[in-house]
N, C-alpha and C positions, 0 to 999 in steps of 0.2 A: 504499899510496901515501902518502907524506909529501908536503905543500904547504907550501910559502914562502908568506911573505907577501905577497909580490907575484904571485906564482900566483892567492891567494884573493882579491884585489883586480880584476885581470884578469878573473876568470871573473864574479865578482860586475857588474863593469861589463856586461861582452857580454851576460851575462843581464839586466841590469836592462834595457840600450836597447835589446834586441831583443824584451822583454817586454811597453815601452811604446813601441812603435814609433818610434824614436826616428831621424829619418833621419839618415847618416853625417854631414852639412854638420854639424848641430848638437850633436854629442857633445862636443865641445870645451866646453860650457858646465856637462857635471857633471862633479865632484871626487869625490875620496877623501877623507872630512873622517877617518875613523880606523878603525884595523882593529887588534880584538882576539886575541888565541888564545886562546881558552877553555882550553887544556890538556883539552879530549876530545873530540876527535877534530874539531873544526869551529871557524871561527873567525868573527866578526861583523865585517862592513866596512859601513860607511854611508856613502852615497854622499849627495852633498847638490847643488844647483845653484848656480853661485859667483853672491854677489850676493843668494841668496835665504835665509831661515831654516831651511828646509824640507828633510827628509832621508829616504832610507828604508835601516831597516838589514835586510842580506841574512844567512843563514845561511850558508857555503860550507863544505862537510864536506872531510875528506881524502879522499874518495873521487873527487871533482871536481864530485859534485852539488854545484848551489844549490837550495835549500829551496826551492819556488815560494810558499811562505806568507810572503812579507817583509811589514814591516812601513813605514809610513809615519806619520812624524812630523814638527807642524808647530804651533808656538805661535803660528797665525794662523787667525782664524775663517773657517768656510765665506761666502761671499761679498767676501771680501777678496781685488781683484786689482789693484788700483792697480798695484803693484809689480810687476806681469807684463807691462807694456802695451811693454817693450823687449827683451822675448826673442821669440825666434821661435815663430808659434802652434803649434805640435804642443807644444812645453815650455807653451806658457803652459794651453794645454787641459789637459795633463794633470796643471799643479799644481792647476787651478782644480778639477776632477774629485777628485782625489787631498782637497785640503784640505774638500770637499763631503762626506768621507765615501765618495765611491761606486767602483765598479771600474773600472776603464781598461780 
């Protein structure tokens, strides 16, 4: 099975808000900041929330898995939530959690 890039974007999304329970109202607020091909066999899309620094990048193989080992990244320290106080709380819990270090 060969994947488009828009294949691995798609699947990388449904898997990340269904991972962080992300309700349907609010998926409107994460993007697709960029999606690589590795040339083997999997490609990297990092999905970020518009507005925020903060991203996590997924693995999406041609197979159709996504790696459940993604990764989160965020040049904002644990305790920094200012910036959260106008998303809706399910996103803001789980940057706060997410940039704390801990697991959702």
């Amino acid at each position: 099975m060969t994947l488009l890039t828009t294949d691995a974007e798609t699947l990388a999304m449904d898997f990340l808000m269904e991972d962080l329970d992300i309700p349907t109202a609010d998926r409107d607020f994460f993007c697709i900041i960029s999606t690589r091909d590795t040339g083997e066999d999997w490609y990297v899309v990092e999905i970020g929330v518009e507005g925020l620094p903060d991203k996590w990048a997924l693995q999406i193989f041609d197979t159709g898995q996504c790696d459940p080992c993604y990764t989160f990244i965020s040049p904002m320290p644990a305790g920094e939530d200012v910036d959260l106080a106008e998303f809706p709380t399910r996103i803001a819990e789980v940057i706060v959690k997410e940039r704390a270090g801990g697991m959702i």
